[in-house]
C-alpha positions in Angstrom: 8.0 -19.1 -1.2 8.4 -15.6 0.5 7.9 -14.1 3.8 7.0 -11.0 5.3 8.8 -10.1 8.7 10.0 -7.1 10.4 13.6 -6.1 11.1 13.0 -7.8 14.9 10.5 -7.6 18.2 10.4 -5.1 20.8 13.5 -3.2 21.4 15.5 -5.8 19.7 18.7 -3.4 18.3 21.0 -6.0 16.8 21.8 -6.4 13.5 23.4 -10.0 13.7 20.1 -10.9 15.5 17.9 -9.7 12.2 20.5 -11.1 9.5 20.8 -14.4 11.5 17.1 -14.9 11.3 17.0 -14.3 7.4 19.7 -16.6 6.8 17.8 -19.3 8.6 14.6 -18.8 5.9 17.3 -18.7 3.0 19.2 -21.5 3.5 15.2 -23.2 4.5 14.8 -22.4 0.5 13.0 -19.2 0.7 12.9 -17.5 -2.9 12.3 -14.1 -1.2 12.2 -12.0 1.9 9.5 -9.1 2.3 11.0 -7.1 5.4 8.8 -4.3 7.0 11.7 -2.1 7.9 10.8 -1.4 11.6 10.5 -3.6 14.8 6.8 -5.0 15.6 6.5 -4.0 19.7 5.0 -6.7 21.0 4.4 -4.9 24.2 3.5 -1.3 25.2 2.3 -0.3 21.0 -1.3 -0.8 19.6 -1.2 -2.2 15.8 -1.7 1.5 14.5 1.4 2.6 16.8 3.6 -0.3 15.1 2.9 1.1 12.2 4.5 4.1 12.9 6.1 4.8 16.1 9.1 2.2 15.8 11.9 4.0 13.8 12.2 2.8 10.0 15.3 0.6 9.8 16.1 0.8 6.0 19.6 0.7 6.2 19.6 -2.4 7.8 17.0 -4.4 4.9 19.7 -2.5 2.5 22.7 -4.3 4.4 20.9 -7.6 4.2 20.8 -7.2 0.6 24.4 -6.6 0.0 25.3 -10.0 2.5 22.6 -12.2 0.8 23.1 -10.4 -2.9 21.4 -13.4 -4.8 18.2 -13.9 -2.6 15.2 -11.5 -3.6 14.8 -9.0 -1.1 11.6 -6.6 -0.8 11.6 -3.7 1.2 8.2 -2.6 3.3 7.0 0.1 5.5 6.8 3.7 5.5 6.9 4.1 1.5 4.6 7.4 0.6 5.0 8.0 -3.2 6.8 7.0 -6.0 9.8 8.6 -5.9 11.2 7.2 -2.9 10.3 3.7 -4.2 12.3 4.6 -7.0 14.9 5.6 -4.7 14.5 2.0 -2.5 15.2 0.2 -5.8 18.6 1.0 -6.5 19.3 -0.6 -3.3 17.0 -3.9 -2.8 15.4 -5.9 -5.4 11.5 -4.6 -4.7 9.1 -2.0 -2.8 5.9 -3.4 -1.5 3.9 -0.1 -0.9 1.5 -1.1 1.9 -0.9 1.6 3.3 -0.2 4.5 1.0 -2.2 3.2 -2.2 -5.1 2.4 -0.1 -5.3 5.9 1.1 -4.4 7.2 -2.3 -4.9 4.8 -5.1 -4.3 7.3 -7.4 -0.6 6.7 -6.5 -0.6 3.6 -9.0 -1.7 5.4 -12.0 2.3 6.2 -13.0 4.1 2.9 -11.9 4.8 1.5 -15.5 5.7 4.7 -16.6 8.2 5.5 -13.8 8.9 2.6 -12.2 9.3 0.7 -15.6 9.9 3.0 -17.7 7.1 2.1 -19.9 6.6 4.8 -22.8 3.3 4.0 -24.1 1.0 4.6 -21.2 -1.6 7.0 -21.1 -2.2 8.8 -18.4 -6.2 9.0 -17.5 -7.7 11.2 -14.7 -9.2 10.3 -11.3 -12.6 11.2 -12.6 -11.8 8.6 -15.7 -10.5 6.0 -13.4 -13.8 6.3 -11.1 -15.9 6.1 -14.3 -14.5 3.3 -15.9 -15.0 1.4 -11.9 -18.6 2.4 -11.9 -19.5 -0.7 -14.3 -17.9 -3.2 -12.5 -20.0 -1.7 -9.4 -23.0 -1.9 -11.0 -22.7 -5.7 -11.8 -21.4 -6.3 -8.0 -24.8 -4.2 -7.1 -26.9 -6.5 -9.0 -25.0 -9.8 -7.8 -26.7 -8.4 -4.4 -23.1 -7.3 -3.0 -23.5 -4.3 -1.0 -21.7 -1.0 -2.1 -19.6 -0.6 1.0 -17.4 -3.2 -0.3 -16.5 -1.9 -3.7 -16.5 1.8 -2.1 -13.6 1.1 0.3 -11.1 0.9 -2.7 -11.8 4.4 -4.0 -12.6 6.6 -1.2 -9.6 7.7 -1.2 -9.4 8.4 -5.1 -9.5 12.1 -4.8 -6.7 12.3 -2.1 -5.5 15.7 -2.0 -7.8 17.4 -4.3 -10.3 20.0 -3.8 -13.2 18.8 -1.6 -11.7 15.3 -0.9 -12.5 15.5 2.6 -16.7 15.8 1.5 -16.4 13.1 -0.8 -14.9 10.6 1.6 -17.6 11.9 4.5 -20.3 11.5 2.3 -19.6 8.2 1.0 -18.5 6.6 4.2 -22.1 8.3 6.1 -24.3 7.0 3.0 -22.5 4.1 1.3 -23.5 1.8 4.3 -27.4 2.5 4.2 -29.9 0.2 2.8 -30.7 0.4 -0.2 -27.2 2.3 -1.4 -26.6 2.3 -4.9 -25.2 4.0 -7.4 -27.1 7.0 -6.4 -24.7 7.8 -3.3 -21.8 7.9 -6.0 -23.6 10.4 -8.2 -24.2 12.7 -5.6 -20.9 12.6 -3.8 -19.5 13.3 -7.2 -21.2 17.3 -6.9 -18.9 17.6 -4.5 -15.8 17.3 -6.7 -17.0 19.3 -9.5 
């Protein structure tokens, strides 16, 4: 069993307060804590200003690591590329990367290779890793699904390249009209080339 909590509520500022509530799920038999390393605001913050505005509180998921050494502990929140999960790792047992690969799920395409050291990937480009989706669309297409849903996970393939903003506005203005298909992929592709 794990669970997924913040580091506390509000303007809650007390260590002891945080470690006191993970020892209560460890010693309930939790196999793992997933700890979003900022406070949730309960009052005063939208969701989309919890996600941001409440200061990231690694240190403290760190600290609960090194007082509960052999309980699994996962550190969430604020993660932007590989690098710094690497970095999280030699301090906690886990990242979870929460946002980030959404908006940029070309982000995955190196984990084995540098986050476990696997030596026999190959690398294959954005334009590969749409192609070798565009099957699986196809068949979702057919099964009557409608495109938006298997868009959402690759409009943000080409984050950071060249014309990404006119792929992602073309898709999300024509993705959603009856009857989308395959077609709206196709063309939102001449923007990238």
């Amino acid at each position: 069993m794990t669970v997924k909590h913040r580091t506390g509520i509000d303007q809650q500022d007390e260590y002891d307060v945080f470690r006191e509530f993970a020892r209560i799920q460890i010693e309930a038999g939790v196999d793992a804590l997933i700890v979003h390393a900022r406070n949730a605001w309960l009052q005063g913050l939208s969701p989309k200003q919890n996600r941001d505005v409440p200061p990231l509180r690694y240190q403290w998921v760190y600290r609960l690591k090194q007082d509960f050494p052999d309980t699994e502990i996962i550190i969430n929140g604020g993660i932007k590329d590989l690098d710094a999960a690497h970095q999280h790792l030699e301090l906690v047992d886990g990242v979870m990367l929460g946002r980030e690969p959404y908006q940029n799920p070309y982000l995955l395409h190196q984990v084995d290779a540098q986050i476990f050291g696997a030596t026999n990937q190959r690398f294959i480009s954005r334009f590969e890793v749409l192609q070798s989706y565009y099957p699986y669309i196809e068949a979702q297409l057919e099964n009557g699904q409608p495109l938006t849903r298997m868009v959402r996970h690759i409009i943000g393939l080409f984050h950071g390249e060249p014309n990404s903003k006119q792929w992602r506005r073309f898709i999300s203005e024509n993705a959603c009209k009856k009857p989308a298909g395959m077609d709206v992929l196709y063309q939102a592709e001449q923007f990238l080339n």
